[in-house]
N, CA, C, O and CB atoms as a CASP TS submission, in Angstrom:
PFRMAT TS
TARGET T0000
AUTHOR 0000-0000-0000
METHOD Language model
MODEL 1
PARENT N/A
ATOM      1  N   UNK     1     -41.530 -21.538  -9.903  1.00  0.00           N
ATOM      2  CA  UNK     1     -40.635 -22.702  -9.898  1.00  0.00           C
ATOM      3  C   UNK     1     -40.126 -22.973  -8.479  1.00  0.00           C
ATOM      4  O   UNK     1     -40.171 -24.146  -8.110  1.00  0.00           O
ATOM      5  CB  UNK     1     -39.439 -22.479 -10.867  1.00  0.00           C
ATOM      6  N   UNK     2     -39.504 -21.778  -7.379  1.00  0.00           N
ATOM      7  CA  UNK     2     -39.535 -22.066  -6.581  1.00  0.00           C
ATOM      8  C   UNK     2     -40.703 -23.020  -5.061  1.00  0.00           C
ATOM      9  O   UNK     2     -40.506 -23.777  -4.111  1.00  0.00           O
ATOM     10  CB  UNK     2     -39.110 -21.198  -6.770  1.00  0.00           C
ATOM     11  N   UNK     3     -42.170 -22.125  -5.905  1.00  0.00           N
ATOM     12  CA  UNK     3     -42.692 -23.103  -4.728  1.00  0.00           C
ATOM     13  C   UNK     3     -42.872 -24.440  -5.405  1.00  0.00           C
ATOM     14  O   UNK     3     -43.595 -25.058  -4.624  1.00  0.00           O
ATOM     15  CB  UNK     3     -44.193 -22.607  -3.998  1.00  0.00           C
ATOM     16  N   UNK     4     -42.616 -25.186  -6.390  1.00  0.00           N
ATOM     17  CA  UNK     4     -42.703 -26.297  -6.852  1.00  0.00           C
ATOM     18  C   UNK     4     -41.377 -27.376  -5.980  1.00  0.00           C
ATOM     19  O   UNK     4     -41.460 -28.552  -5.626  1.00  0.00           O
ATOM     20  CB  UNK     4     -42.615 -26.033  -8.499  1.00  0.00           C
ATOM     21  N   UNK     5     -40.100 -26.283  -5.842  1.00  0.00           N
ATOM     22  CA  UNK     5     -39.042 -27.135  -5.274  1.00  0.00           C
ATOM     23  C   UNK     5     -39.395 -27.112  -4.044  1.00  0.00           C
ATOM     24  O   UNK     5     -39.024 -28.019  -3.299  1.00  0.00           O
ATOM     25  CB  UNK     5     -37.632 -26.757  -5.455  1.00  0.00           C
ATOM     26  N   UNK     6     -40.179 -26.076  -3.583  1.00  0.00           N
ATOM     27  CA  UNK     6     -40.341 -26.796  -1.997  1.00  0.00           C
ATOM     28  C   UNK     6     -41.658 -27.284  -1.243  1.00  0.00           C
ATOM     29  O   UNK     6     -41.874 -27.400  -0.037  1.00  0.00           O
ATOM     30  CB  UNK     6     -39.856 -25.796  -0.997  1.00  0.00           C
ATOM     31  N   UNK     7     -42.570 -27.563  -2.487  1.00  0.00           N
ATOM     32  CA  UNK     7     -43.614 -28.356  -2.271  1.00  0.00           C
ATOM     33  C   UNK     7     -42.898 -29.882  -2.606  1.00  0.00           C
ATOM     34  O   UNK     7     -43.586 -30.813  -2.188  1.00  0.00           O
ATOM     35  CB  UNK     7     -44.940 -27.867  -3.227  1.00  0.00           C
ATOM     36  N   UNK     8     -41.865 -30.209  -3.163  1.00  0.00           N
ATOM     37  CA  UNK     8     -41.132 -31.095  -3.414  1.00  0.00           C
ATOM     38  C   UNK     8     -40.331 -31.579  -2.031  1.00  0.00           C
ATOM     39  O   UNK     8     -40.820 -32.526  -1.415  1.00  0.00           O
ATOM     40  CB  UNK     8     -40.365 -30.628  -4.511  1.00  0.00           C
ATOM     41  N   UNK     9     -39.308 -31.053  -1.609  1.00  0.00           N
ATOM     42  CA  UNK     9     -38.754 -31.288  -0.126  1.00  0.00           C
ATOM     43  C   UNK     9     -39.839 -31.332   0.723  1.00  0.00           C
ATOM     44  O   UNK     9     -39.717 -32.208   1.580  1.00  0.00           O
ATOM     45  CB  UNK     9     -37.774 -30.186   0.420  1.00  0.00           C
ATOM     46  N   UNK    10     -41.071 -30.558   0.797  1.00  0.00           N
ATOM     47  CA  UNK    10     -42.216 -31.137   2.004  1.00  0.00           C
ATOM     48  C   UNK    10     -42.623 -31.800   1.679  1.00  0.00           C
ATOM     49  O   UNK    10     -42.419 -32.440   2.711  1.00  0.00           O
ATOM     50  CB  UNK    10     -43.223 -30.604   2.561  1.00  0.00           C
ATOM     51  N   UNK    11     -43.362 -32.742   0.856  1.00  0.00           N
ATOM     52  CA  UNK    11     -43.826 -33.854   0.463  1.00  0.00           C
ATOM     53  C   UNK    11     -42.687 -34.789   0.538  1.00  0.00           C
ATOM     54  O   UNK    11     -43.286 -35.850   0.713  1.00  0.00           O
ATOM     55  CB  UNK    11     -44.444 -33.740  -0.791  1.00  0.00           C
ATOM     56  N   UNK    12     -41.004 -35.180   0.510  1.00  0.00           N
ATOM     57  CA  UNK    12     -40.032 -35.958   0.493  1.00  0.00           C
ATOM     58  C   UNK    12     -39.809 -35.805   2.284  1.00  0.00           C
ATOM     59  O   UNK    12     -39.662 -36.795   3.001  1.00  0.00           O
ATOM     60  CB  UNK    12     -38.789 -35.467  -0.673  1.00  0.00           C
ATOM     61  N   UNK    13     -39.817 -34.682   2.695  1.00  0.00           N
ATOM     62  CA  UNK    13     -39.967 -34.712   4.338  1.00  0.00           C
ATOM     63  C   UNK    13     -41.259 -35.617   4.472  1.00  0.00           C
ATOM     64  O   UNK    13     -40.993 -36.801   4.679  1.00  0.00           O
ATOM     65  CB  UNK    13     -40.218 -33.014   5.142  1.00  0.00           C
ATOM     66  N   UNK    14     -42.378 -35.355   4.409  1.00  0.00           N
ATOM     67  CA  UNK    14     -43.403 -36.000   4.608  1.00  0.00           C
ATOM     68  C   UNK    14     -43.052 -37.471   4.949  1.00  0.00           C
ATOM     69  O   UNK    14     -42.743 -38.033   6.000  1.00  0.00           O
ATOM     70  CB  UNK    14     -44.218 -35.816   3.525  1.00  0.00           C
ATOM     71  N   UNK    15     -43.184 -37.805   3.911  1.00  0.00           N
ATOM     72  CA  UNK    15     -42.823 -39.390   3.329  1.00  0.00           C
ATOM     73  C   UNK    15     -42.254 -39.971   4.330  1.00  0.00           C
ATOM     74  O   UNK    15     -42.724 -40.888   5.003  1.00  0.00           O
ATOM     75  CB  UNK    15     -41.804 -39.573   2.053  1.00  0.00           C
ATOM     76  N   UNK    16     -40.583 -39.120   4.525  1.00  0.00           N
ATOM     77  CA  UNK    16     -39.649 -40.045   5.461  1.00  0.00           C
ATOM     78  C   UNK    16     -40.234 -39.778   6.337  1.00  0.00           C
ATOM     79  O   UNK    16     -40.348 -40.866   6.902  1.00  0.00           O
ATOM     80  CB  UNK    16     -38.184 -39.920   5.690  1.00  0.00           C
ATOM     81  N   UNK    17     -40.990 -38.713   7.218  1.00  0.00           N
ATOM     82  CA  UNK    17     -41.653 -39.397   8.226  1.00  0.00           C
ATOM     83  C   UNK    17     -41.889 -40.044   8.732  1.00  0.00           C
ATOM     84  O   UNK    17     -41.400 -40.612   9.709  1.00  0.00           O
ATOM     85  CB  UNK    17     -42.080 -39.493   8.369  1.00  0.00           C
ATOM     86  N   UNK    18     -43.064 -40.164   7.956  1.00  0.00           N
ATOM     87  CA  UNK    18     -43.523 -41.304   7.597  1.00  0.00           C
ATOM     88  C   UNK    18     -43.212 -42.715   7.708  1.00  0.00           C
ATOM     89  O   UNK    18     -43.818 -43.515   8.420  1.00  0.00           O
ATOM     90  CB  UNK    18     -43.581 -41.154   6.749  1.00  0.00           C
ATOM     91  N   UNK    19     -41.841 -43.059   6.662  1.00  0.00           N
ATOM     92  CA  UNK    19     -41.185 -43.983   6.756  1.00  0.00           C
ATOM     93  C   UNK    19     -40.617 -44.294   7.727  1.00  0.00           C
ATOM     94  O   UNK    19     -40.960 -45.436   8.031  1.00  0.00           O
ATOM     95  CB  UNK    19     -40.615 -43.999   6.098  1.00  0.00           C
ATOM     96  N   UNK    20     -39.553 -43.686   8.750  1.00  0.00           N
ATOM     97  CA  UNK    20     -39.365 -43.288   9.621  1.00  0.00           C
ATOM     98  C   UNK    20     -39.654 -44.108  10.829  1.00  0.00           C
ATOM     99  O   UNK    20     -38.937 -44.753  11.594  1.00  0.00           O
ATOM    100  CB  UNK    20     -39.800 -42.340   9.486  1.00  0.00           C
ATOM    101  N   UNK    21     -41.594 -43.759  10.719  1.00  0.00           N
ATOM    102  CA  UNK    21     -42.125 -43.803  12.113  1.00  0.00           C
ATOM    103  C   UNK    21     -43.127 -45.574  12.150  1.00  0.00           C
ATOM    104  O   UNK    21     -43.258 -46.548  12.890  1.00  0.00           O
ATOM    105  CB  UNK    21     -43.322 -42.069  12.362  1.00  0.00           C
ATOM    106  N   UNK    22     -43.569 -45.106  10.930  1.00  0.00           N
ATOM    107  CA  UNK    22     -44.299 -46.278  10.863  1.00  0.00           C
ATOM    108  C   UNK    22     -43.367 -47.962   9.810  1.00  0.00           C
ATOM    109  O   UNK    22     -43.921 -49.061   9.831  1.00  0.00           O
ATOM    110  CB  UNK    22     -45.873 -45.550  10.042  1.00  0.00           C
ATOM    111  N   UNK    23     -42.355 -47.798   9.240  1.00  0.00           N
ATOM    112  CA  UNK    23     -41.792 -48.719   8.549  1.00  0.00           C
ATOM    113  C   UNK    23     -40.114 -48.843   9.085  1.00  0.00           C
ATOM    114  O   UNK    23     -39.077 -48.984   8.436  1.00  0.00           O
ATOM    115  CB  UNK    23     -42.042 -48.323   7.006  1.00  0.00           C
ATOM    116  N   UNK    24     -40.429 -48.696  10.907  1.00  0.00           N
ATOM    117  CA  UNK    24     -39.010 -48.696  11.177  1.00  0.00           C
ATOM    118  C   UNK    24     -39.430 -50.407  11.875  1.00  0.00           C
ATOM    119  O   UNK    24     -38.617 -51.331  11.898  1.00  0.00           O
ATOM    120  CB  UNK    24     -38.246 -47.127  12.368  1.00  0.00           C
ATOM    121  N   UNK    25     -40.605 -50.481  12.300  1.00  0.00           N
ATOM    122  CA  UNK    25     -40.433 -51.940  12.663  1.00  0.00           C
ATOM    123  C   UNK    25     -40.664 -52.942  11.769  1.00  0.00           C
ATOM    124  O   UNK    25     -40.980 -54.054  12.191  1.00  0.00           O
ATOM    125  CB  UNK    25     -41.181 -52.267  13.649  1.00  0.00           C
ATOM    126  N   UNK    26     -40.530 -52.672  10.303  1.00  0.00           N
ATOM    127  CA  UNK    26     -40.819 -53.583   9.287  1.00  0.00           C
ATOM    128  C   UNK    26     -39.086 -54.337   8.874  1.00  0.00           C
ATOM    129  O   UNK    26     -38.776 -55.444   8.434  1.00  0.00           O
ATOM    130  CB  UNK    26     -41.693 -52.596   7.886  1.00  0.00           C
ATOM    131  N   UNK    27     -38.217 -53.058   9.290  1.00  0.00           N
ATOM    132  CA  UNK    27     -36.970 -53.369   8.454  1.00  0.00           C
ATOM    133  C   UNK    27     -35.942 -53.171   9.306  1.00  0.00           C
ATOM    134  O   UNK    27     -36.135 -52.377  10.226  1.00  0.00           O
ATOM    135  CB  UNK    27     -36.759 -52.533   7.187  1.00  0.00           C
ATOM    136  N   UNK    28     -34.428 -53.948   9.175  1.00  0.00           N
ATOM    137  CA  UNK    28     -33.365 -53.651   9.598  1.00  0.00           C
ATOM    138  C   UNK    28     -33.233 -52.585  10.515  1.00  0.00           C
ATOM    139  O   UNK    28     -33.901 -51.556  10.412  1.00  0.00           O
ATOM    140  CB  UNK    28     -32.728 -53.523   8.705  1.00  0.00           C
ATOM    141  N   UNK    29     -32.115 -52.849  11.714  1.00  0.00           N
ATOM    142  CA  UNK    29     -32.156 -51.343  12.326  1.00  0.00           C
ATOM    143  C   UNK    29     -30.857 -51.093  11.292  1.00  0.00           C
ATOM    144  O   UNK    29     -30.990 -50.175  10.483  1.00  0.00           O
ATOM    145  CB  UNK    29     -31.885 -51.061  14.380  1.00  0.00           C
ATOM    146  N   UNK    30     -29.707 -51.802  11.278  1.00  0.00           N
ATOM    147  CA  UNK    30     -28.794 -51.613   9.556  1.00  0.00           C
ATOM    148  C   UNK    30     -29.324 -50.642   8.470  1.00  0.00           C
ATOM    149  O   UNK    30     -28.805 -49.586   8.108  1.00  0.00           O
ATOM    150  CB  UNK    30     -28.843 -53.140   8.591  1.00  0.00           C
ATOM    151  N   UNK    31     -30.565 -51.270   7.988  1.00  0.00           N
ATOM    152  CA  UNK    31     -30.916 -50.501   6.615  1.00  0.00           C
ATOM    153  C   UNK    31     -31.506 -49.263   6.826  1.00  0.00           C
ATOM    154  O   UNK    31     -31.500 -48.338   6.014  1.00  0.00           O
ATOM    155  CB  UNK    31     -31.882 -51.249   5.710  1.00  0.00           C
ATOM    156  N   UNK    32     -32.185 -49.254   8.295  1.00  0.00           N
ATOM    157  CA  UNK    32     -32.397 -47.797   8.868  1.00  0.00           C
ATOM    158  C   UNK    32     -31.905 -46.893   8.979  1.00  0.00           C
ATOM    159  O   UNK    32     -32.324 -45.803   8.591  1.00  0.00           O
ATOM    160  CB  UNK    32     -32.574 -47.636   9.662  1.00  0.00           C
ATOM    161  N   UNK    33     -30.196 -47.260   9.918  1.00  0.00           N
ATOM    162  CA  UNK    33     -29.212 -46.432  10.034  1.00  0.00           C
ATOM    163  C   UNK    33     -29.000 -45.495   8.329  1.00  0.00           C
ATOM    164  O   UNK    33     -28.990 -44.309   7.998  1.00  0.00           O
ATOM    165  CB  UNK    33     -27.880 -47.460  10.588  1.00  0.00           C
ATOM    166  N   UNK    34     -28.875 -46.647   7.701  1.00  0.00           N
ATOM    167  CA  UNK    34     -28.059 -46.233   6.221  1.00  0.00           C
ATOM    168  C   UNK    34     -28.825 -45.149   5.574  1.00  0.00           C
ATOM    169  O   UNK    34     -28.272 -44.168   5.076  1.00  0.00           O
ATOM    170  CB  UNK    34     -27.960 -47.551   5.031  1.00  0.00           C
ATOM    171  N   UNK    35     -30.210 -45.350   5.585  1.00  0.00           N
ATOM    172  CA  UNK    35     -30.673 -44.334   5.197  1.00  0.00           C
ATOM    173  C   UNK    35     -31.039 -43.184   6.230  1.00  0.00           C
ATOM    174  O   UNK    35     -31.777 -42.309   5.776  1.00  0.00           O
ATOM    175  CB  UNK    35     -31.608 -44.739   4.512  1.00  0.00           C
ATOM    176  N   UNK    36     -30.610 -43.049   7.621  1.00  0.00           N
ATOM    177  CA  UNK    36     -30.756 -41.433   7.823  1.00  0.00           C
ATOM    178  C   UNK    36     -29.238 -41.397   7.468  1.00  0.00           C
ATOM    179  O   UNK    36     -28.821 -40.249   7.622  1.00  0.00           O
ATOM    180  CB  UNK    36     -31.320 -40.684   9.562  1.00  0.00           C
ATOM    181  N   UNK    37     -28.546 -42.010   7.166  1.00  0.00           N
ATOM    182  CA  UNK    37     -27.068 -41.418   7.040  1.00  0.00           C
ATOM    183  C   UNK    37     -27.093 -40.638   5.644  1.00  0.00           C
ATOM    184  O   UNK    37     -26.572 -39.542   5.440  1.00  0.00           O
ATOM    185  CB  UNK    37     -25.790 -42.709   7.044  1.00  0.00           C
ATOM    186  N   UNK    38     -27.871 -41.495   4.629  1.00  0.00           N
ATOM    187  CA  UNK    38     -27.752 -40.947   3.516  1.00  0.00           C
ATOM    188  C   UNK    38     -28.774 -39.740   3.145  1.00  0.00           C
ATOM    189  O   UNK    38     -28.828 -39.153   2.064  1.00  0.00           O
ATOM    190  CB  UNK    38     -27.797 -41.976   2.675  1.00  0.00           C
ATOM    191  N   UNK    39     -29.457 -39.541   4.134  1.00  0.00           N
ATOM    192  CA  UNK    39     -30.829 -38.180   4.153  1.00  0.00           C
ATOM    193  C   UNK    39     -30.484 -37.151   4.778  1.00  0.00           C
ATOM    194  O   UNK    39     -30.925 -36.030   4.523  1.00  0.00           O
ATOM    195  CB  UNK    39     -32.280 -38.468   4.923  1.00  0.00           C
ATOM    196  N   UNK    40     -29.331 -37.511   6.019  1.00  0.00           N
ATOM    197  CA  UNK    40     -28.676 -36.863   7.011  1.00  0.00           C
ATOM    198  C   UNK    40     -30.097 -36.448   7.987  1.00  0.00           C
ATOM    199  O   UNK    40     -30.217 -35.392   8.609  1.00  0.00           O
ATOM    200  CB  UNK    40     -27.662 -35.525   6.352  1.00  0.00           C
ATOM    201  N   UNK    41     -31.107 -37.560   7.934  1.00  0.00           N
ATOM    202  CA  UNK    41     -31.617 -37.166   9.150  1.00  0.00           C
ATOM    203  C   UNK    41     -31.673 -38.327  10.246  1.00  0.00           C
ATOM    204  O   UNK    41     -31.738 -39.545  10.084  1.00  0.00           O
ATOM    205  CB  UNK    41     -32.951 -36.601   8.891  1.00  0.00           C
ATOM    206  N   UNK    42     -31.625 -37.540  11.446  1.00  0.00           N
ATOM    207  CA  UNK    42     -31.210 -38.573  12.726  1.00  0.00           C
ATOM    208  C   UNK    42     -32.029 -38.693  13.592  1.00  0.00           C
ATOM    209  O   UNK    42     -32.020 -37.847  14.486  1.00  0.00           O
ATOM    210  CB  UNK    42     -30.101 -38.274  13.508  1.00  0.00           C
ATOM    211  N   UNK    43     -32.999 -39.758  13.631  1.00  0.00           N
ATOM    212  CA  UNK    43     -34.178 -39.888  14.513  1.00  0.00           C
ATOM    213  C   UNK    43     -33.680 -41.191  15.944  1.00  0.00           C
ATOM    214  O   UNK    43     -33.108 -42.219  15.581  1.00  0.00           O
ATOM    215  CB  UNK    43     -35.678 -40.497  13.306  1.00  0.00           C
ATOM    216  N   UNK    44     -33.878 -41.044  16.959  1.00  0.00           N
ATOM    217  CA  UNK    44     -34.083 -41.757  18.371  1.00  0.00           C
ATOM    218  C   UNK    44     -34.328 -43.110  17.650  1.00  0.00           C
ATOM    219  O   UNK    44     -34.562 -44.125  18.306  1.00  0.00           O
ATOM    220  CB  UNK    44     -35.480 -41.142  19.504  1.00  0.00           C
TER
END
């Protein structure tokens, strides 16, 4: 069960990456902020 929860957080890390890197010039720098605020992660 445990490696299921953290094949779960690496695949949800993944993603925001992801999101992150490639869908930061699609959207708001606003709606950007909001969500590393709400992930608590803080990218440049």
């Amino acid at each position: 069960m445990f490696v299921s929860i953290f094949l779960y957080i690496l695949v949800l890390y993944f993603v925001m990456l992801l999101y992150c890197t490639g869908v930061a010039q699609l959207i708001p720098n606003d709606k950007l902020t909001v969500t590393h605020n709400r992930t608590g992660i803080v990218m440049p």
